[in-house]
Each structure stands twice: as structure tokens, then as C-alpha cells.
C-alpha positions in Angstrom: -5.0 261.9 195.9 -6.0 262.3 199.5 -7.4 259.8 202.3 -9.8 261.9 204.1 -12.2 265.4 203.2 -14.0 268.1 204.4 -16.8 269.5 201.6 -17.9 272.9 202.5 -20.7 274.7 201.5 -21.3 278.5 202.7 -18.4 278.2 205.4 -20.7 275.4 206.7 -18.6 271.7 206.8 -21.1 269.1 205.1 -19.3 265.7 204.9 -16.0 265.0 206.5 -14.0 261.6 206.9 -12.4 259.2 204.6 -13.0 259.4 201.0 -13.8 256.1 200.6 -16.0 255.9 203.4 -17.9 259.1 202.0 -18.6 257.1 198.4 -19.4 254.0 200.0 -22.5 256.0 202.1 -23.4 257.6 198.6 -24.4 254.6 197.2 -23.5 253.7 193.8 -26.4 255.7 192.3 -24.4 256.9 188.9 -25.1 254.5 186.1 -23.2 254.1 182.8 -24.2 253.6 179.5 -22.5 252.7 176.3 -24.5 251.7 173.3 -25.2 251.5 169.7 -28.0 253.1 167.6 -30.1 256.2 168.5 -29.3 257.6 172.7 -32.3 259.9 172.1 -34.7 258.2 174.3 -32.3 259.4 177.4 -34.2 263.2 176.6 -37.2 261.5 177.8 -36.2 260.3 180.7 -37.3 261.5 184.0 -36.1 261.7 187.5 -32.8 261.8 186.1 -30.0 264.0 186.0 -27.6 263.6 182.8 -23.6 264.2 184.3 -22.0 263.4 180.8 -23.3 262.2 177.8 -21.8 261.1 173.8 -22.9 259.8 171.1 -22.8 256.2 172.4 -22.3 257.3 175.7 -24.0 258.7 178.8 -23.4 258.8 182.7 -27.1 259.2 184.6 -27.5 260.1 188.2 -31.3 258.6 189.3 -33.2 261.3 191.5 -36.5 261.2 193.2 -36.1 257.3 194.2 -36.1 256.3 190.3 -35.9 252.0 190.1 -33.0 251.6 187.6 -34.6 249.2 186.0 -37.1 252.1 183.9 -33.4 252.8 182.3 -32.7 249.9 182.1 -36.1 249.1 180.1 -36.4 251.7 178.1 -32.1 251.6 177.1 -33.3 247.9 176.2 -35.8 249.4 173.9 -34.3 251.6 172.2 -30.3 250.7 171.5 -28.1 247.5 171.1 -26.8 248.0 174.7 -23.0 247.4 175.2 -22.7 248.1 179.2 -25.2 249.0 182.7 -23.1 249.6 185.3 -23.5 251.2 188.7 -20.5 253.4 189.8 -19.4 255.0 193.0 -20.0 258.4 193.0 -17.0 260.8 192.4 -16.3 263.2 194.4 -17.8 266.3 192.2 -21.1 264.3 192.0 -20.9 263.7 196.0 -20.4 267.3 196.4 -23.1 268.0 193.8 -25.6 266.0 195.6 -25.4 267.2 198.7 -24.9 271.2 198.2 -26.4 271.1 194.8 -30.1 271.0 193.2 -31.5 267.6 193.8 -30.5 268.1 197.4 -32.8 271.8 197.3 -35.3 269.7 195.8 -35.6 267.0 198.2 -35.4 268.9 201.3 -38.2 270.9 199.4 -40.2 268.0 199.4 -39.3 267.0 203.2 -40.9 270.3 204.2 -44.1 270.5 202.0 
């Protein structure tokens, strides 16, 4: 839709520059998982922040530094897994990230 954004917070400009330039920086945190059997084990997760979620079906963002392998792990555990797969970040969970509550968490945590 466009080629380059501005994301304000507060009247204060955050990010700014090309779209794909701004997702390529964030990191392809969000991981997807589809699956088969019982998705209750993602409650239990921490460090984690649940942006959609199905039956079979959940996107995860990793906070705090998590190693997606503990998903990975415990998904292995519990369901018949169908797909792991890193994603950019869209442009909601960009905005979410930096304005949002993990980012009042970590900074937080920078100045304890």
C-alpha cells in the first residue's frame, strides 16, 4: 500500500523510512504455528506475547530474549506439528513493539 512510514506516538515520530527497510530491522521475531492435537501448552508459555491464536493455530511474538527453540520444544511435545515459521513483522506488531508494552517493559528494565 505505501513505500515509506512515519509511526507516531504522542506527536513524537518513532520510526520513519521505507516499509520494508523498517521490517527488515525488526527482525523476523513473529513465529507461526499450525498443528494438530491439544494447543494448550501455548497458556504456559512464558516470555511470550500471543498476537492470534485458533484451534490449530497460533501467531507468537518472543519477548525478553526468549530462544525459539523452548517453542519449539515444548510445540514438539505436545502436538503433531504441521509448520514453525519465522515471519516479518507486520506493521501493527512493529508499531506494537515499539510504542506498546513489551517496549515499557524493556526500557523498564534498561533503567533498574
Amino acid at each position: 500500500m505505501c513505500d515509506d512510514i512515519c509511526l507516531f506516538n504522542k506527536g513524537k515520530a518513532l520510526l520513519q523510512g521505507k516499509l520494508s527497510d523498517i521490517q527488515r530491522s525488526s527482525g523476523r521475531n513473529p513465529v507461526i504455528l499450525e498443528f494438530e492435537g491439544d494447543g494448550s501448552f501455548i497458556d504456559s508459555l512464558d516470555d511470550v506475547r500471543i498476537n492470534n491464536r485458533s484451534t490449530n493455530y497460533a501467531e507468537i511474538r518472543l519477548l525478553n530474549g526468549l530462544d525459539e527453540q523452548v517453542i519449539l520444544q515444548k510445540a514438539m511435545q505436545n502436538v503433531n506439528l504441521l509448520r514453525f515459521e519465522f515471519v516479518q513483522p507486520s506493521l501493527n506488531e512493529i508499531f506494537i513493539s515499539t510504542v506498546g508494552e513489551d517496549n515499557i517493559k524493556n526500557q523498564l528494565t534498561q533503567t533498574s
